[in-house]
C-alpha positions in Angstrom: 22.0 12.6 9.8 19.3 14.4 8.4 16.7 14.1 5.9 17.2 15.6 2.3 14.4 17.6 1.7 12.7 18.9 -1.3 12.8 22.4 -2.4 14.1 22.0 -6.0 11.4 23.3 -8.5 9.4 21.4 -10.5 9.1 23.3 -13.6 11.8 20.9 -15.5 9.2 17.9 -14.6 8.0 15.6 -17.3 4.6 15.8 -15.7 3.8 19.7 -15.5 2.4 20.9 -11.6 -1.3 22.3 -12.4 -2.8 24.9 -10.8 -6.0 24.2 -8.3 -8.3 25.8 -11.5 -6.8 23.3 -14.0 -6.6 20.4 -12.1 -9.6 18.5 -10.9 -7.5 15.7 -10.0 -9.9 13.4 -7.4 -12.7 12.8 -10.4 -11.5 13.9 -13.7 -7.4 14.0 -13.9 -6.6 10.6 -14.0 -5.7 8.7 -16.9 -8.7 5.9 -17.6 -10.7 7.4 -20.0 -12.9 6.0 -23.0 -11.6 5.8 -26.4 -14.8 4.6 -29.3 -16.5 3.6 -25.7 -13.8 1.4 -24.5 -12.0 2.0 -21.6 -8.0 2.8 -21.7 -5.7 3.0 -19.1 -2.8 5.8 -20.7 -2.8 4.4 -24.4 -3.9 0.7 -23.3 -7.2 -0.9 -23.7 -7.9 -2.3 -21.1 -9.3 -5.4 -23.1 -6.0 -6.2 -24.4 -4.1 -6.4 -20.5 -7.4 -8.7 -19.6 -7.5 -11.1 -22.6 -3.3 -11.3 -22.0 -2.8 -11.2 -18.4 -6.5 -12.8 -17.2 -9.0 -11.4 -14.2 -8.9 -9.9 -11.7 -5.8 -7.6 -11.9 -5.1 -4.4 -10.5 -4.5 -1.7 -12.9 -2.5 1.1 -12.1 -1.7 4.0 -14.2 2.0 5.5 -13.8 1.3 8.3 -15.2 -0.9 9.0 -12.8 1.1 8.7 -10.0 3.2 10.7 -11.2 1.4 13.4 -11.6 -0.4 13.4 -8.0 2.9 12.4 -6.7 3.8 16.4 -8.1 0.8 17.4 -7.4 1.0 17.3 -3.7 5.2 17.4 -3.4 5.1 20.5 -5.7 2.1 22.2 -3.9 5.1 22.5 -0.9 8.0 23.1 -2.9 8.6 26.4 -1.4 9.7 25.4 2.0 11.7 22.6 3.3 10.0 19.5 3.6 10.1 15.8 2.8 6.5 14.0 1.2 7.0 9.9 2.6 4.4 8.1 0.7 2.1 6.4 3.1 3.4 2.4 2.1 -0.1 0.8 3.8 -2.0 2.3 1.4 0.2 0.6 -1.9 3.4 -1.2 -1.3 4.4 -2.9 -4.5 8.0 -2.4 -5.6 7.1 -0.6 -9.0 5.0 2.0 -7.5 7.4 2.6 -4.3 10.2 2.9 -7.1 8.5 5.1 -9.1 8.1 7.6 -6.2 11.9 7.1 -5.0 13.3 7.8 -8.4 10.8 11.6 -8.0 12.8 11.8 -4.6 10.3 10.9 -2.2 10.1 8.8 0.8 8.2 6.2 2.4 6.2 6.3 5.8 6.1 2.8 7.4 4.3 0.8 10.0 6.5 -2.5 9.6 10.0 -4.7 9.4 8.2 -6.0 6.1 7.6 -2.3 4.9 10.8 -1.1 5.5 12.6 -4.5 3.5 10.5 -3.5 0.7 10.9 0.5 1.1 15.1 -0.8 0.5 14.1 -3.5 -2.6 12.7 -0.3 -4.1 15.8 1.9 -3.2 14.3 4.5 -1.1 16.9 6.8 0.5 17.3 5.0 4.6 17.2 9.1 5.3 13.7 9.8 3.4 12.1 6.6 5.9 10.1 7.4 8.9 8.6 4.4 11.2 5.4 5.1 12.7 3.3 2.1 14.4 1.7 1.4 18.0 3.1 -2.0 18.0 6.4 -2.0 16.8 8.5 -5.3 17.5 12.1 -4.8 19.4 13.3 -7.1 16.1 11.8 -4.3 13.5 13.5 -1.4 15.9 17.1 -3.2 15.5 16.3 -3.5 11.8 15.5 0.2 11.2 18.2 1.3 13.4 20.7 -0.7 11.5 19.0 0.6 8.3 19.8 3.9 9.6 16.3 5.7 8.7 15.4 9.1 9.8 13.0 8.8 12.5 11.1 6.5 15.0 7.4 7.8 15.4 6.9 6.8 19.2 3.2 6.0 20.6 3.9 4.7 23.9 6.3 5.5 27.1 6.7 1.7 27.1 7.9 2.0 23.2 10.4 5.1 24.0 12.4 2.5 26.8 12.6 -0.6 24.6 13.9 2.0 21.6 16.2 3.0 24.1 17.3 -0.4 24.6 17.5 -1.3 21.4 19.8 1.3 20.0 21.8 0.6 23.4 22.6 -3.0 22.6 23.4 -1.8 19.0 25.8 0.5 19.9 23.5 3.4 18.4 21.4 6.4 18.5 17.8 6.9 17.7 16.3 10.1 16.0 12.7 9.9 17.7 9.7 12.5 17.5 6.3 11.6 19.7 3.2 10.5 18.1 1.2 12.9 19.3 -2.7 12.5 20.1 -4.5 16.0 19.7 -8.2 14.8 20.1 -8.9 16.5 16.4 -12.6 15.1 15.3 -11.1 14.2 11.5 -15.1 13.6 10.7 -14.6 10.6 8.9 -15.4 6.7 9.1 -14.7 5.7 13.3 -12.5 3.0 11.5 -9.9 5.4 10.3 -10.4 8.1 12.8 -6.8 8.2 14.5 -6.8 11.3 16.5 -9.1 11.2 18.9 -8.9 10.2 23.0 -10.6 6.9 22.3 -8.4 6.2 19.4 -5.1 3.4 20.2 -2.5 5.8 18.4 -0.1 8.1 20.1 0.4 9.6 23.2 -2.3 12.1 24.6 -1.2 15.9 24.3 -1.5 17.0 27.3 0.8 14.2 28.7 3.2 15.1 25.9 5.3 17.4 27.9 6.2 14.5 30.4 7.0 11.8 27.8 9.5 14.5 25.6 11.3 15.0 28.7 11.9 11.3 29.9 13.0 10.6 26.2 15.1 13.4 26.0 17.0 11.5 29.1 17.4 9.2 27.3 21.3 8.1 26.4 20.6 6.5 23.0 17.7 8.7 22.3 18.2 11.9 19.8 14.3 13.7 19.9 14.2 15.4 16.6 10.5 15.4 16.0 6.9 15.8 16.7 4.4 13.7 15.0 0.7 13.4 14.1 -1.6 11.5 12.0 -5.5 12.2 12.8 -7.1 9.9 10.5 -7.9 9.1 6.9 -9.9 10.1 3.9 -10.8 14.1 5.5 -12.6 16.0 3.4 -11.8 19.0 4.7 -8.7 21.3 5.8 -9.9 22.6 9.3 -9.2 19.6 11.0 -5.8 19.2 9.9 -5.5 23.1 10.6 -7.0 22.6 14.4 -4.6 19.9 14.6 -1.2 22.0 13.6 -2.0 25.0 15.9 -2.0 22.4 18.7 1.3 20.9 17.9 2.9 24.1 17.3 2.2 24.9 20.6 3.7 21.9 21.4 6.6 22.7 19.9 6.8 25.9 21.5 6.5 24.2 25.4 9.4 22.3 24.4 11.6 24.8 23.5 10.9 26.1 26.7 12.2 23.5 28.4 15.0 23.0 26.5 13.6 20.5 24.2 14.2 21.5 20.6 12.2 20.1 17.5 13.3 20.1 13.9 11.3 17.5 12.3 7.1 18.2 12.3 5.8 15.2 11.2 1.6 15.7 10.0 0.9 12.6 8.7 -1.5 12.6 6.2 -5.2 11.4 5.4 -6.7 13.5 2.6 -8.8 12.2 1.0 -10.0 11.9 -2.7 -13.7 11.3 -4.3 -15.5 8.2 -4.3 -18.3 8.9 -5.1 -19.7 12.7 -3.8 -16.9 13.9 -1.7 -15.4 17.1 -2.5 -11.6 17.0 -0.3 -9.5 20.1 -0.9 -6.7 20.1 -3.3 -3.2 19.9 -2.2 -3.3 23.8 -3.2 -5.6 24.4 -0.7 -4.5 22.3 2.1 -0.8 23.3 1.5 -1.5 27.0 1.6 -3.9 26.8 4.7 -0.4 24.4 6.5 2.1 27.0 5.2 0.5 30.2 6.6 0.2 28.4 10.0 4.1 27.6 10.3 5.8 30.2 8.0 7.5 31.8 10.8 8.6 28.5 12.3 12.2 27.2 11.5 11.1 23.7 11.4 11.3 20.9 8.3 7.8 19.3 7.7 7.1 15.7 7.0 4.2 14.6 5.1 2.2 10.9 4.8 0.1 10.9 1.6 -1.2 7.7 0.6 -4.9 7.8 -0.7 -4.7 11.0 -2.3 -1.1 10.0 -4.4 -2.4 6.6 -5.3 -6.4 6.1 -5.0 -7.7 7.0 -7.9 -4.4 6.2 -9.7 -5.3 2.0 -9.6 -8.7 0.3 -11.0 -9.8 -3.2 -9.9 -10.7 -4.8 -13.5 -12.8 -8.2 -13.0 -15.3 -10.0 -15.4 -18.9 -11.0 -15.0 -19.4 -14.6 -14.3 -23.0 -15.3 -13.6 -26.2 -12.8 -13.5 -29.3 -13.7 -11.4 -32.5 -12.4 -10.7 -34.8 -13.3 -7.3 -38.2 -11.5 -6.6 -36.3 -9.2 -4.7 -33.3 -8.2 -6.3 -30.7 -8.6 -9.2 -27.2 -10.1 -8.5 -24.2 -9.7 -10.9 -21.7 -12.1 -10.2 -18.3 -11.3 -10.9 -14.7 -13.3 -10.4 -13.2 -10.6 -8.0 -14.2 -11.1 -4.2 -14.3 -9.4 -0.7 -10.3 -10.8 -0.5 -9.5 -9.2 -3.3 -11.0 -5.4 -2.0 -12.1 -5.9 1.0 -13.2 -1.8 1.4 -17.1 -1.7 0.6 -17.3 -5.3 3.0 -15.3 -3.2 5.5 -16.3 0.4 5.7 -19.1 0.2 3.1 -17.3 2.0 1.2 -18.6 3.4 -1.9 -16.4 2.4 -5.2 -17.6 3.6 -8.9 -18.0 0.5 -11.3 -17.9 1.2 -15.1 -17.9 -1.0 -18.0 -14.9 -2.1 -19.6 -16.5 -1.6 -23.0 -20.1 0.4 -23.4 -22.6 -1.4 -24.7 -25.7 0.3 -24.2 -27.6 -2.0 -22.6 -29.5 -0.1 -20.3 -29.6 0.2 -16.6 -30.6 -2.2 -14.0 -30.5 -2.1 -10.2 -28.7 -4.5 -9.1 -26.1 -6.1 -6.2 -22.0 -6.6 -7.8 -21.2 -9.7 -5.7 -17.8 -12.0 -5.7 -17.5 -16.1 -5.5 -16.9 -15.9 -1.2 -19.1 -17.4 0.4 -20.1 -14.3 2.5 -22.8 -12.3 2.7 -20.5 -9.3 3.0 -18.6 -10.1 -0.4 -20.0 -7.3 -2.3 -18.7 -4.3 -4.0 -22.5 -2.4 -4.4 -25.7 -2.7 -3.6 -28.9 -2.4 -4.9 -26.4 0.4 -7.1 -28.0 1.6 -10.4 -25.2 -0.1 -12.5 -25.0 -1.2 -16.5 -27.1 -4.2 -17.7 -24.1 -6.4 -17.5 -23.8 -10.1 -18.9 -21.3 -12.7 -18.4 -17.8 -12.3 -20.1 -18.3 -8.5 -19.9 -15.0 -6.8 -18.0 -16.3 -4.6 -15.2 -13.5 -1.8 -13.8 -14.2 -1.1 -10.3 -12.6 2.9 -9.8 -10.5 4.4 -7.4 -8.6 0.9 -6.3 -5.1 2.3 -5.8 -5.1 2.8 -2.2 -6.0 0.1 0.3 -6.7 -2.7 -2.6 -4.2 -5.3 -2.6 -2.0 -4.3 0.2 -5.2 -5.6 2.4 -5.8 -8.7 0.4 -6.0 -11.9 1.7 -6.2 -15.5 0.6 -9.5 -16.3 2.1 -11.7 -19.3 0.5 -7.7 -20.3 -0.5 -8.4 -17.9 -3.4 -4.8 -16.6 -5.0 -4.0 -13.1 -4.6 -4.6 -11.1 -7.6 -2.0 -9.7 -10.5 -1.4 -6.2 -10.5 -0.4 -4.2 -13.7 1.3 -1.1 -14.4 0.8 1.0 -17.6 3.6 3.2 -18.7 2.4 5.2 -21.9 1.7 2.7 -24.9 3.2 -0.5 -23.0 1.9 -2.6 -19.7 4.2 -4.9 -17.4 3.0 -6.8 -14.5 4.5 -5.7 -11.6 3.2 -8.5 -9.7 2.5 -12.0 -10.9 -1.1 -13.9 -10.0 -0.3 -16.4 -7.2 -0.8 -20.1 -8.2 -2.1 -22.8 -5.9 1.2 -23.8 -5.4 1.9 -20.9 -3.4 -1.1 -20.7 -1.3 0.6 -23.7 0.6 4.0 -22.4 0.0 5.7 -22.8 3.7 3.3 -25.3 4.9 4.2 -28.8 6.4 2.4 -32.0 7.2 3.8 -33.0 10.5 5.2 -36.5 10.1 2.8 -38.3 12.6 0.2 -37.8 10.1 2.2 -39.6 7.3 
């Protein structure tokens, strides 16, 4: 089977494909923007969805995603390829939908991730697996689902898939995970591509592993695959990176080995705060003059840059507090609930649901955990804020509730999708009940 692949045009598109002079997309082309100094999402105050649906909530804007999703598919549409949304970075069903009915695919890293990439109805074809630590059960799962391709990171992992598909009376499409040790220059915690990293198998014993999978009875090898990290700013890396591969790619055919499938992951990244990434313009013309004489079908893994600054975190001020060293503002969303800035100190803008002109204050944004690391700034130059006031924490979309947690036995969060003039919760706030859903009291302590 192979995949289907886009190379339609995108003129007919609701949402039209702007040119890298028109669209600014990582800090201006979004659509959260201030209407008489309140903040909208599309053509929804973002009061109203608060005031109905109650804080925290995830906000996400489909519009939006939309419009990145074109952004990057359409910036390829002139060779064969196939864009598989990165599911870590936002899983719910109404976003994954959204991008299967504009004919993309999902990349994922889990049984649980492929069950919901189905529930959404993406295409089994348009589904690649990647992973270090994929369990035999998940294997048998996707090789029943019949999905395109098995990213493989380990020898070990190329014999049990081999097992697998045996006992199943099937054959696996598998490309190797490649490591090329590419500096991506970004945070060590989402650096994926370098020696010391976990993923993938080491280029330079590529060679060896290709050939004892291609031995393989219930092993097709279709691909090769690469992901060097997350949230690059820059296209060298990812260029560095390709020239390796495609002399990769080359070897192989060499030995006999051929490859149809060149997987490149993804990681671009979008503005926080200062960073200035390349548009998919950019980065797609520097990929397609690398392998425009290659008769190969590339696969792509956006996350971040499809749905990061497509999703806000809107929470409301509980409590402010002043010491002799510093201001706190208090609010009702916690570390659980975005655990990024706690994590990476990562930097998140935080604007005011409605300007008041208050002034400005230095201060800390802090949640209810009992945590010194549940914070979203500090010591940030930030509005004057008082309680009841809504505070929208930017650029949310990517890597906010997919990495939530119920610590302090707090409920996970609703999240909201805006479509033009109307909202609908895509995801309903967890209740108490359902923090101890699947628990049991053993009876010896009845």
């Amino acid at each position: 089977m192979a995949a289907s692949v886009n190379t339609r045009s995108p003129g007919s598109l609701e949402t039209p494909i702007l040119n890298t002079n028109e669209w600014e997309y990582q800090e201006h082309m979004h659509h959260f923007h201030y209407v008489n100094n309140e903040l909208y999402c599309e053509e929804v105050p973002v009061t109203q969805i608060a005031t109905e649906v109650g804080t925290p909530f995830y906000l996400y804007s489909y519009a939006t995603l939309k419009m990145h999703f074109h952004a990057f598919d359409g910036a390829f549409q002139d060779i064969a390829h196939l864009t598989c949304f990165s599911m870590k970075s936002n899983s719910n069903l109404a976003v994954l939908r959204l991008f299967a009915l504009e004919g993309g695919g999902v990349d994922i890293v889990s049984g649980g991730e492929l069950y919901r990439a189905l529930k959404a109805g993406i295409e089994p074809s348009k589904i690649v697996f990647s992973g270090v630590g994929k369990r035999s059960e998940d294997l048998a799962y996707a090789l029943e689902s019949d999905i395109l391709m098995f990213n493989i990171e380990s020898s070990q992992e190329i014999e049990r898939l081999d097992g697998v598909a045996r006992d199943l009376g099937k054959k696996a499409r598998v490309a190797i995970r490649v490591n090329p040790d590419v500096d991506p220059a970004t945070h060590p915690y989402i650096s994926t591509g370098l020696r010391e990293n976990k993923f993938g198998i080491d280029i330079r014993q590529a060679p060896e592993q290709y050939e004892m999978a291609a031995k393989m009875k219930n092993l097709q090898v279709t691909g090769v695959s690469c992901h060097i990290g997350s949230q690059l700013t820059q296209v060298d890396p990812f260029v560095e990176a390709l020239r390796r591969l495609l002399d990769l790619v080359d070897r192989l055919k060499q030995s006999g080995i051929s490859i149809q499938y060149l997987d490149l992951g993804g990681g671009l990244g979008i503005t926080y705060e200062r960073e200035a990434p390349p548009h998919p313009a950019e980065y797609a013309k520097a990929i397609k003059s690398e392998v425009k004489d290659k008769d190969l079908v590339l696969i792509f893994e956006p996350g971040r840059v499809i749905a990061g600054n497509a999703g806000i975190l809107v929470t409301q001020v509980l409590y402010t507090k002043s010491t002799p060293e510093k201001n706190f503002i208090v609010v009702d969303a916690a570390m659980n609930d975005l655990v990024r800035p706690s994590l990476y100190s990562s930097y998140h803008a935080i604007q005011p649901v409605v300007e008041r002109q208050r002034g400005r204050i230095k201060a800390d944004v802090v949640g209810p955990i009992c945590e010194s690391g549940d914070f979203f700034a500090k010591g940030r130059g930030v509005d004057a804020y008082e309680p009841g006031d809504l505070m929208a924490i930017m650029s949310a979309g990517a890597y906010g509730f997919t990495m939530a947690s119920n610590y302090n036995s707090r409920p996970r969060v609703a999240e909201v999708m805006v479509y033009g003039g109307q909202y609908y919760v895509v995801r309903k706030r967890e209740t108490y009940e359902d923090l101890i859903r699947g628990e049991v009291i053993p009876d010896f302590m009845r």
